[in-house]
N, C-alpha and C positions, 0 to 999 in steps of 0.2 A: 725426296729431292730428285730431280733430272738431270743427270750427269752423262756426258756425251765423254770419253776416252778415243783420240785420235792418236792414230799411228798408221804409217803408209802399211806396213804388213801385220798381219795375224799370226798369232800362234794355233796349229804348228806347224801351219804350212810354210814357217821361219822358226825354227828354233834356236833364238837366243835369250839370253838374260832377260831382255827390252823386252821382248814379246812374251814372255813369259810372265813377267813383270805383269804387262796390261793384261794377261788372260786370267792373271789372279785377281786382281785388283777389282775387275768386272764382274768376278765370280763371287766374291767376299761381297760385295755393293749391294748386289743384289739378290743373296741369301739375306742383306741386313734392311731388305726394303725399300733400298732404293730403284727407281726406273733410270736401266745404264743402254746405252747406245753405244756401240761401239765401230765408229769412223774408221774404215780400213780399207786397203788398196786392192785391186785383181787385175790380170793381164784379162781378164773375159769379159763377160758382159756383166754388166752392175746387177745385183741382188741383194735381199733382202734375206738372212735366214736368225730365226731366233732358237736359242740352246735351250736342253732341258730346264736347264738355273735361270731362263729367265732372262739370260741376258742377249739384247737384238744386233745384230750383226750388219750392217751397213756397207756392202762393199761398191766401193766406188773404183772407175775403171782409170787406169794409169794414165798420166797423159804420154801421146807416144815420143820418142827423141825427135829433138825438133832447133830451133836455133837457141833453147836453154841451154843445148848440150854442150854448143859451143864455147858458151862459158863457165862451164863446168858446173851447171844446173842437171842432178840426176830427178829419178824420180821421187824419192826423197823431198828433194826441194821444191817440187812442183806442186806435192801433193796436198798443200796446203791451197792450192787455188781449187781443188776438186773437194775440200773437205767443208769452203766456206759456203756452200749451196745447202745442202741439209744440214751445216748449224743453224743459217738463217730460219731457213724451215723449223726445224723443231725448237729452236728458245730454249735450249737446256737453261738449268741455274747452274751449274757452274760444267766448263771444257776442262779437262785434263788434259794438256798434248805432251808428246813425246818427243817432238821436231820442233825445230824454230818455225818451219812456214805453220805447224797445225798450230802451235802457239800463236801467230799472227792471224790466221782463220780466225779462232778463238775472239780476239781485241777487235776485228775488223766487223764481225758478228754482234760487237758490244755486249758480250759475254763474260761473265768474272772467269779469268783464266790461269789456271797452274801451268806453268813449264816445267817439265822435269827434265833437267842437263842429264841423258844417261853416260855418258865418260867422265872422266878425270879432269876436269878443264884448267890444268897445265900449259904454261907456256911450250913443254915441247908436240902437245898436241894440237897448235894450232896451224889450222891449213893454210895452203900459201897463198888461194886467192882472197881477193878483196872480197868479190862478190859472196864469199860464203862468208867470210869475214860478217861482213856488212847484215845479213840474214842473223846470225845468234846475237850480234850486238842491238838489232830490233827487238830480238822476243823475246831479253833479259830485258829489256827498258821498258817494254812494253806490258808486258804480262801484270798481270796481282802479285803472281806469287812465283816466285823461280825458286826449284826446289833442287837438291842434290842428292845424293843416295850415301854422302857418308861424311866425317865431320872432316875425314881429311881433301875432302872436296869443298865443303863448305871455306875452309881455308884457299882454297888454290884458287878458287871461286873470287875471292876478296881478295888476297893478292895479286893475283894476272887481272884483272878487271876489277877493282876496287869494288862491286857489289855485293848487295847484302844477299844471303839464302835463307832457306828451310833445310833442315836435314830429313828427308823421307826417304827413306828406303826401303825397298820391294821386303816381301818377306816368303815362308816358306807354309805353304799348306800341310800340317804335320800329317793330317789322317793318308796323305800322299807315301811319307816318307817313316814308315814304322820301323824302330829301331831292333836291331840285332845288342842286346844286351850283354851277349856272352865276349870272355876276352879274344882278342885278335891274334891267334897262336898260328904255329906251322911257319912255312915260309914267307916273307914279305910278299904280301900283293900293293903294288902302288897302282893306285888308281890315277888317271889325268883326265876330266869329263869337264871338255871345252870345246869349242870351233877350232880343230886346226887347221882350217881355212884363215886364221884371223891371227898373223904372225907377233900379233902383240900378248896374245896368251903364252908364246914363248914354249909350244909342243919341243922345238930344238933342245932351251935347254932342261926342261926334264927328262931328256933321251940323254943328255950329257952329265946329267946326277944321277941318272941307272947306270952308268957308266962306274962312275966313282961311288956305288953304292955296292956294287959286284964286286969289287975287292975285297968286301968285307961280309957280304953276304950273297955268295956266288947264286942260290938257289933263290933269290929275288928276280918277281917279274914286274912288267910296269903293263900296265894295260891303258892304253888309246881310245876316251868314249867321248864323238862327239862329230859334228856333219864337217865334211872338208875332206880334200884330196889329204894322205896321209905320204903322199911320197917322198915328199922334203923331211921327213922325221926318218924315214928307211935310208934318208942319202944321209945324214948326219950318225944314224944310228950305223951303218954301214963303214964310215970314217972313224967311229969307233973303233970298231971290229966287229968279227962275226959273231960273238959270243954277246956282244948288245945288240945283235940284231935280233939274235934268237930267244933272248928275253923280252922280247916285244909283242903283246897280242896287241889286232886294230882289232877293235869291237864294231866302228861303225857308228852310227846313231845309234841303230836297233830303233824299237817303236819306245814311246813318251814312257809306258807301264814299265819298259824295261830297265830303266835308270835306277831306281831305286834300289832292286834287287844289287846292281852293279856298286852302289856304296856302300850295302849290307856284305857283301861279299869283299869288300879289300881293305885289308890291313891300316892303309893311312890313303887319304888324297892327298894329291900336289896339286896346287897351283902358283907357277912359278913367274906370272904373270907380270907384265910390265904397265905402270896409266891405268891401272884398274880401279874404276872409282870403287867398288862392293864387292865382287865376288861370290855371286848365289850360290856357287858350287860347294863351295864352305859349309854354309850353312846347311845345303841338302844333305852331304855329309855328315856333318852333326846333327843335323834329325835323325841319321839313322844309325847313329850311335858311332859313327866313323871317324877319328879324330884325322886335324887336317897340319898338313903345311904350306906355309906361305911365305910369298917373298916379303920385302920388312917396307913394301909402299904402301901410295895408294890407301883404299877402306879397309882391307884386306885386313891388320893388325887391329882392327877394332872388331872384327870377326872371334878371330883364333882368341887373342888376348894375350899376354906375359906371363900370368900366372894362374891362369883359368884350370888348367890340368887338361885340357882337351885339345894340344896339339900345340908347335912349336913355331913362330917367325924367324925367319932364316935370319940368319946377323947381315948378311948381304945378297946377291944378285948373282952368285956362283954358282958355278957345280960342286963346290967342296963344300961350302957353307952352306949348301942346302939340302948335299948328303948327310952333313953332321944331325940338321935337323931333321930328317928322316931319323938318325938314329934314336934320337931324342926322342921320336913321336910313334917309334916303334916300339919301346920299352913301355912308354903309355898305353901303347896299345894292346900292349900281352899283360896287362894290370885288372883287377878285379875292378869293377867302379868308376872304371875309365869312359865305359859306355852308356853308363846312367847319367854322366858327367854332359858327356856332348852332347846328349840329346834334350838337358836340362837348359843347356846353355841354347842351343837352338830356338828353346822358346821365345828367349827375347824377340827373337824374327816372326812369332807366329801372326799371322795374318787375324785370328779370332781373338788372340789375347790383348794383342801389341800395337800392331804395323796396319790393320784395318783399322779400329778404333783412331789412331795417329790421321790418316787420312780424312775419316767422317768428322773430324773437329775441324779439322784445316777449311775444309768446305762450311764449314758451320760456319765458321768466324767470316768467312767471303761473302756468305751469302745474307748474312744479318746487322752485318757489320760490329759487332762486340768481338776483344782482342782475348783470348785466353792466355795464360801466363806460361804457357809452355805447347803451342799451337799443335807441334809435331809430335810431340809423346806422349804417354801418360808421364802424370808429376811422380814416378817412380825414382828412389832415391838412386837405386845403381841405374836404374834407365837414362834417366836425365842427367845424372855425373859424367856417365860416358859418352853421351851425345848432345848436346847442348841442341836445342832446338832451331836458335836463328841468331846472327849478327848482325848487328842495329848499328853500331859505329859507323858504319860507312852507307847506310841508308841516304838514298838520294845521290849519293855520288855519283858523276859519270860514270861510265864503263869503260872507257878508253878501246882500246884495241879490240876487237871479238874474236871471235872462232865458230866450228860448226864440228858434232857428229858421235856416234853413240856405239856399246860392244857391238862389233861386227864390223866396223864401218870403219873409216881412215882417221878419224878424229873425232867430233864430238856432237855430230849432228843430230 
């Protein structure tokens, strides 16, 4: 099969979820025999480069600010008019996009097309203009297939805009992220491995649960991994006091290989995120044996779990209730078995076992036209209990209202 994936940036010269996302996704395709194309943005001059795996890289040149800008058209939204010239060209069977315009490339191309919503598409994330507005309520109407990354999207989905989804979500390359088996002893290290550039992952308040965690375990540190000015977390950390500030290591990105070591190494993650449709971080986490905490939104809790043993959903959106669950998940963590546990639970996300195969049906059923009875999963009894695949009641409905924009990004584009 010929599979073109569009998204205005690459990983990793973008490191987020989304790009992450597509560089897996392209990577799994085409270790599994597929020819993958990968439609993506540059400030240079357009090139052509293909990867060891196979997979061909297509970079097309941004359009520059111009009177899109003025209506609050970024490059983002534009990218979809540079993306529909080599779909036309190459005929893929089936576009994957990631954006409403690559999604509209995609249809306009007369191409079977998946859009995948990467945010939360919550009424409180919808942006204020019309015109963006007006773009995701195209490439939800328009597409094959409009997909979401997790069931409690799949819901927000159908309630703020009465249409139907798929549940597909990204998954985690395990040979990437090899667990540390042994228990989680010594002092707490709290990991945070997010954009804190991107005030919706909420770096503020897990610098305000180190806070109310040091009352009770003074010798606890929180470490900061992930691209973004870090100073807004030192001015909040510093409002603390100085004893939170000086439990604070910034890691920085560091390079892509260094991630993993950095989950292997601490005690619990947080992510105390807010609109979060998935939460990869989680998951990387418990590939490497690292049990997690989470706020109680969002995909997030279809991650961690209630009673999975590999890490604790906060009861709310505090610093207190989400110290408790630290504590919670640090007791886990100094547990025999705790480590076999999360990285067992990780598999549901793995790309070879899981979440690749989930995708190469979806594309099958597009491109032959015959419907599978569970399009997005395998018919695994816990797989498919916890994520229903697709909502059919409201199939055909209008959409009513739209929205736009994706992790990193102001909403949900």
């Amino acid at each position: 099969m010929r599979i073109a994936i569009v998204h205005p940036y690459p990983w990793p010269e973008v490191r987020r979820g989304a790009e992450r996302y597509l560089d897996d996704l392209g990577h799994y395709l085409a270790g599994a025999g597929h020819v993958v194309e990968v439609v993506t943005g540059t400030k240079g001059k357009p090139r052509l480069t293909r990867r060891e795996d196979g997979v061909l890289f297509r970079y097309v040149r941004h359009l520059e600010p111009g009177p899109a800008a003025r209506v609050g058209l970024s490059e983002v939204e534009t990218f979809g008019a540079r993306a529909l010239r080599p779909l036309f060209a190459w005929c893929p069977d089936v576009v994957h996009a990631f954006t409403p315009s690559g999604a509209i490339a995609g249809r306009l191309a007369g191409r079977p097309t998946v859009y995948t919503v990467l945010g939360h598409p919550d009424r409180a994330q919808l942006p204020p203009s019309r015109v963006l507005q007006g773009l995701f309520k195209s490439a939800v109407k328009s597409a094959h297939v409009t997909a979401v990354l997790s069931k409690a999207s799949l819901g927000a989905l159908r309630d703020t805009f009465n249409r139907h989804s798929v549940v597909l979500p990204p998954g985690v390359r395990l040979e990437r992220f090899p667990p540390a088996l042994e228990a989680r002893t010594g002092p707490p290290r709290i990991l945070f491995s997010a954009s804190l550039a991107d005030r919706r992952k909420r770096v503020d308040l897990a610098v305000q649960t180190l806070s109310v965690l040091l009352q009770r375990h003074p010798d606890a540190r929180l470490a900061l991994s992930g691209e973004g000015d870090a100073s807004w977390a030192l001015e909040t950390a510093s409002r603390e006091g100085d004893h939170v500030r000086a439990a604070l290591d910034i890691l920085g990105p560091g390079a892509p290989a260094d991630v993993p070591a950095r989950y292997r190494e601490a005690s619990v993650t947080l992510l105390p995120a807010e609109h979060e449709a998935f939460g990869l971080a989680l998951v990387e986490s418990l590939a490497s044996g690292t049990p997690a905490v989470c706020a109680p939104t969002g995909g997030m809790p279809e991650i961690v779990g209630h009673d999975e043993g590999v890490g604790v959903v906060a009861h709310s959106t505090d610093p207190r209730s989400l110290a408790e669950a630290l504590e919670g998940a640090l007791i886990l963590a100094a547990q025999p078995g705790t480590a076999s546990r999360c990285a067992q639970r990780a598999r549901l996300w793995s790309w070879d076992e899981a979440v690749g195969p989930a995708h190469e049906r979806l594309y099958s059923e597009m491109t032959t036209g015959t419907e599978s009875p569970n399009p997005g999963f395998e018919p695994d009894s816990e797989w498919s209990a916890r994520f229903p695949s697709r909502s059919r009641e409201t199939d055909g409905a209008d959409l009513g209202a739209g929205a736009t924009d994706l992790e990193g990004s102001s909403h949900f584009r």
